[in-house]
N, C-alpha and C positions, 0 to 999 in steps of 0.2 A: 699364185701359190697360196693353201691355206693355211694357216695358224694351227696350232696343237688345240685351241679351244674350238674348232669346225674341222676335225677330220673326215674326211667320210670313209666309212665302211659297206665294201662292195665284195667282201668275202665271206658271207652267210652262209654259204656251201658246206664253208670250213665248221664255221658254228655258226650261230645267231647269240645274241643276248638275253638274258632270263626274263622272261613278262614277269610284269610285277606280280597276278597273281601265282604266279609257278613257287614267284619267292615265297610269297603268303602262306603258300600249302605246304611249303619244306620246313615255314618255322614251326607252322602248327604240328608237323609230324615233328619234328624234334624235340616240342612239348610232351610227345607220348615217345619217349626215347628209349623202351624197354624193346628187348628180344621177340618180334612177334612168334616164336615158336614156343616162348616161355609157357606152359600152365597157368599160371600166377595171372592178378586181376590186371597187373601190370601192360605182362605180357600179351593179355586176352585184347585192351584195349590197343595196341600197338595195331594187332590181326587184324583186327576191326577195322583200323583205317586200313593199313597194306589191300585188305578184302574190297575196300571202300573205291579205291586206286583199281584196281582193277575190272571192277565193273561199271567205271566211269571211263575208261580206257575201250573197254566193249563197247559199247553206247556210243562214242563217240564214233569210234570207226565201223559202226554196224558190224560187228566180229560177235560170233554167235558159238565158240567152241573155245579150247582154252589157252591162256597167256602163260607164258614162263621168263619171269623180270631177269631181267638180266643186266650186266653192266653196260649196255650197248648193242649196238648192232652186228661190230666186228665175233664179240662172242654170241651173238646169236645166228650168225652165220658159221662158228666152228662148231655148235652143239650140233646143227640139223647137218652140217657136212659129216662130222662124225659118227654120228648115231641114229642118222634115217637108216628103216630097216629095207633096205631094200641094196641090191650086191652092185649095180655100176652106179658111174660118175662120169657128169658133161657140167661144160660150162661156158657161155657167152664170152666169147675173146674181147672183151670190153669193161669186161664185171670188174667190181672195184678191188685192190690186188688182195685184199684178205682172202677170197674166193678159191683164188685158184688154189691158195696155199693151203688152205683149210680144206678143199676139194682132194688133193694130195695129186701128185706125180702122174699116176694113171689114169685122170681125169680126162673126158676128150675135150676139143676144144671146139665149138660151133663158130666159126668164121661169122662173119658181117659184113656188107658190100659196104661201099663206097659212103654209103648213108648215114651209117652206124646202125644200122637194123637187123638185127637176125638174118642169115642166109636159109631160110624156112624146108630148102631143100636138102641143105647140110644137115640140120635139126631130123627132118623125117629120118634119114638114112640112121642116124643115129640111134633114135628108137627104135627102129628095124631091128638092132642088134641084142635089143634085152630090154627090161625094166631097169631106169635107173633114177638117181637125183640131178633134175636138170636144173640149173641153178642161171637162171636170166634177170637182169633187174631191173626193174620198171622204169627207173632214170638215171639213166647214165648221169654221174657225179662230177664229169667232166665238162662234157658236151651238153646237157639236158637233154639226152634224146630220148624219146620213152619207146618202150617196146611194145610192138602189139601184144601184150599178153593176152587177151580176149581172147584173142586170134589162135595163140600157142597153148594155150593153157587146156583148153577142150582134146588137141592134140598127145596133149603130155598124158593125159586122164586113159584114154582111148586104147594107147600104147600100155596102159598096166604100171607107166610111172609117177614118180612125183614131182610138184614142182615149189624150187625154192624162190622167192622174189626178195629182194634185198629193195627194202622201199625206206630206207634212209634218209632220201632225196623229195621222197614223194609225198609221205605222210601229213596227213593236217590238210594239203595243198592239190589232192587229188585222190578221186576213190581209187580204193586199194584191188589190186586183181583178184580172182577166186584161185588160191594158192593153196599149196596144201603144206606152204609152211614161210612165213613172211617176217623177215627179220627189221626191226626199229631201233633209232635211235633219239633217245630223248635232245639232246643238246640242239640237235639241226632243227627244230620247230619251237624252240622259247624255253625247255625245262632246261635241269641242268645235266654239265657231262657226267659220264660218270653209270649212267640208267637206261636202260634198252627192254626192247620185248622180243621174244621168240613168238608170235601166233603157231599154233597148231591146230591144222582140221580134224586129229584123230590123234592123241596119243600114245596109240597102237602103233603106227608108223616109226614111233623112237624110241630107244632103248633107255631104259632108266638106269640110273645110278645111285637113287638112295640120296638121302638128305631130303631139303626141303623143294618147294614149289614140286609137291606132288612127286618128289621123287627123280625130279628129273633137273634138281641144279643143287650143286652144296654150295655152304654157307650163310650168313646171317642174314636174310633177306632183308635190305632197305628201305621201309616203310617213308618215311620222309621224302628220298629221292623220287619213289614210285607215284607219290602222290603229288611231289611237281610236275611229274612227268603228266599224270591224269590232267590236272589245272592248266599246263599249257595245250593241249589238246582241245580240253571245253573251249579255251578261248574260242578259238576261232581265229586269229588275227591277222590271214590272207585275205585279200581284195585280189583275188586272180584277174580280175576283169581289168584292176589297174596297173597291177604289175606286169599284165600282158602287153597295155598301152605304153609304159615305160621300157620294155622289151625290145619293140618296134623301135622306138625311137632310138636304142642306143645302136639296133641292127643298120638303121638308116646313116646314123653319122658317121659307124666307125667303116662302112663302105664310101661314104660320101667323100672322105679321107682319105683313101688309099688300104681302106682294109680287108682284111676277108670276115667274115662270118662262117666258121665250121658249121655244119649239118643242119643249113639255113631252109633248107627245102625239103625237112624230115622234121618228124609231129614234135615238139617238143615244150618241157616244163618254164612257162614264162619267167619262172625265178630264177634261170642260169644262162647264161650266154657265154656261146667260146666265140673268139672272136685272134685275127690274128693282122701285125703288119709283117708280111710277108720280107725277109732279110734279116728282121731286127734278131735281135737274142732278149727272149724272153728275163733271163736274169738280171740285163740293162735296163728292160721296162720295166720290173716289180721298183728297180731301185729309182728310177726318175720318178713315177708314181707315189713310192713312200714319199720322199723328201716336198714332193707335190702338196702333200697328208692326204692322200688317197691309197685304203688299203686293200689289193686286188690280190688275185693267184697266179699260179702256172699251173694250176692243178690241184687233185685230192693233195690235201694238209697231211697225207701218211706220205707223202713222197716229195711235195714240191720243193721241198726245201734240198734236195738232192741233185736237185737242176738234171734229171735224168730224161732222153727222151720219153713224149707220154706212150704207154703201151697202147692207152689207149686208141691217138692218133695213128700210130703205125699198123694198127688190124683196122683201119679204117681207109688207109691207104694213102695219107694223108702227105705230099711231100715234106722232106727237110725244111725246104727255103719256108714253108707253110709254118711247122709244127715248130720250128726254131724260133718264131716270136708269135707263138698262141698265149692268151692268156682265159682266165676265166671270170669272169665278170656275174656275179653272185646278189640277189637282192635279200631282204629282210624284207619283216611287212609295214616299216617306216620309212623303206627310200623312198627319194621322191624325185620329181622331174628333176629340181635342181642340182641334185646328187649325178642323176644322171649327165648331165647339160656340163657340170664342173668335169667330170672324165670325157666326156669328148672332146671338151677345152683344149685337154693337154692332151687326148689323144693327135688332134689334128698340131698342135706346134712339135707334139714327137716327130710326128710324119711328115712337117716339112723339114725339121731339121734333118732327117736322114735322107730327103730329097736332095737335100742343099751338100750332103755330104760329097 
């Protein structure tokens, strides 16, 4: 068991921690703490940086058309649900639950096999029926399972629709789809919470509303927050090659043990692993693991704490005796083997104590 001065933290899903420079570039914007919509010299300089944050945000993710900050991802997945200009709505029966909700009621729903992957024939039928906002997302927040958008996205274009990708998961840690409307969030790759982006391929596609960022978000734009969000992004600070090999390895032990691995045999983001002991009750394993100082999930941070089965496992096909002790097991870009080594520890004394039960 570890001490409160060595916990480890394997729920980066949830959030990750601030990179140092993220912090640097939040105090520096809060140095220039005036209104960047202000006139004044004050204000002009504020724009400056905000302007500065934004093109450092392009750059980083080779995004070549325009950003709209937002507080997050969740609201930049209700902007493009709201106010894509275009008359239906679909959406990945997997997508993180802001989607559906923000999608609204008569939203259809694109089934997923067994995999977690788009039903592609579902998908077609769909578009069949009209141009609409399809809304898939690159990594599942659960599972890590990524979607062929490559694959769908030429499809969505073809059909006269559009397409929303929710890369909250993905950002920093893998290129971005060619979307025609791609929602971020800063906290999940080193900025802080609080700061997100809306990407848009055209403008035209959304309805404005007046205020700032071009019309199309009110209130006081956050120059500071936007500009940690930029400085976590230049980082850099995934090693995918290693966190894929730390991947493997926690895939190997928590099988070696009597475990399952969800969606082991479908493409998926090395920084998340769902993983399950088949019987257990996931709410008994967050709490052995706490006490452990090991801090893991059951899931998206909007829900887990509601101990509700995951939606996501159950359109996945996933059994009870399975999804009733799934957890999610989450890297940052400082775990490391031993991090990893320490939760298998206790995942395998879990699993012979409930042997022994």
């Amino acid at each position: 068991m570890t001490d409160n001065k060595t916990r480890i933290f394997l729920d980066h899903a949830a959030t990750t921690n601030l990179l140092p420079e993220a912090r640097a570039a939040l105090e520096r914007g809060y140095d220039a703490w005036a209104n960047p919509s202000s006139p004044h010299a004050e204000g002009r300089k504020s724009r400056a940086l905000l302007e500065e944050a934004r093109s450092t945000l392009c750059e980083m993710l080779d995004w070549r058309h325009d950003v709209i900050f937002t507080s997050g991802a969740s609201e930049a997945v209700e902007i493009a649900a709201a106010r894509a200009r275009i008359p239906g709505r679909a959406h990945g029966a997997t997508e993180h639950a802001i989607v559906p909700h923000a999608m609204g009621p008569k939203s259809k729903v694109i089934p997923v096999g067994p995999d977690g992957l788009i039903d592609e024939a579902a998908l077609d039928e769909i578009l069949a029926q009209g141009p609409a906002l399809i809304a898939i997302q690159q990594v599942n927040n659960e599972t890590g399972i990524l979607q062929p958008l490559a694959r769908i996205a030429p499809r969505v274009r073809a059909a006269g629709s559009l397409l929303l990708a929710d890369c909250a998961q993905s950002a920093s840690k893998f290129p971005l789809p060619d979307a025609d409307f791609i929602a971020l969030s800063a906290h999940k790759l080193g900025g802080p919470p609080g700061v997100g982006a809306l990407l848009v391929k055209d403008l035209a596609t959304l309805e404005p509303v007046g205020g700032q960022e071009k019309g199309y978000r009110r209130g006081t734009q956050d120059a500071p927050s936007a500009m940690a969000f930029a400085a976590a992004l230049a980082t850099r600070p995934y090693d995918m090659e290693r966190l894929a090999t730390l991947r493997h390895r926690l895939d190997d032990g928590v099988k070696g043990a009597g475990g399952v691995v969800i969606g082991e045999n479908s493409p998926r983001l090395p920084t998340i692993g769902a993983v399950s002991l088949p019987g257990a009750s996931n709410a008994s394993l967050l709490v052995q693991f706490d006490l452990a100082g090991i801090a893991v999930s059951a899931g998206s941070a909007c829900s887990s704490g509601k101990m509700k089965e995951s939606a996501v496992l159950a359109a996945m096909g996933v059994t009870p005796e399975v999804a009733g002790g799934f957890l999610r097991i989450s890297f940052g870009p400082r775990t490391t083997e031993a991090d990893i080594d320490a939760f298998l520890a206790e995942w395998a004394r879990i699993a012979s104590r409930q042997r022994a039960a």
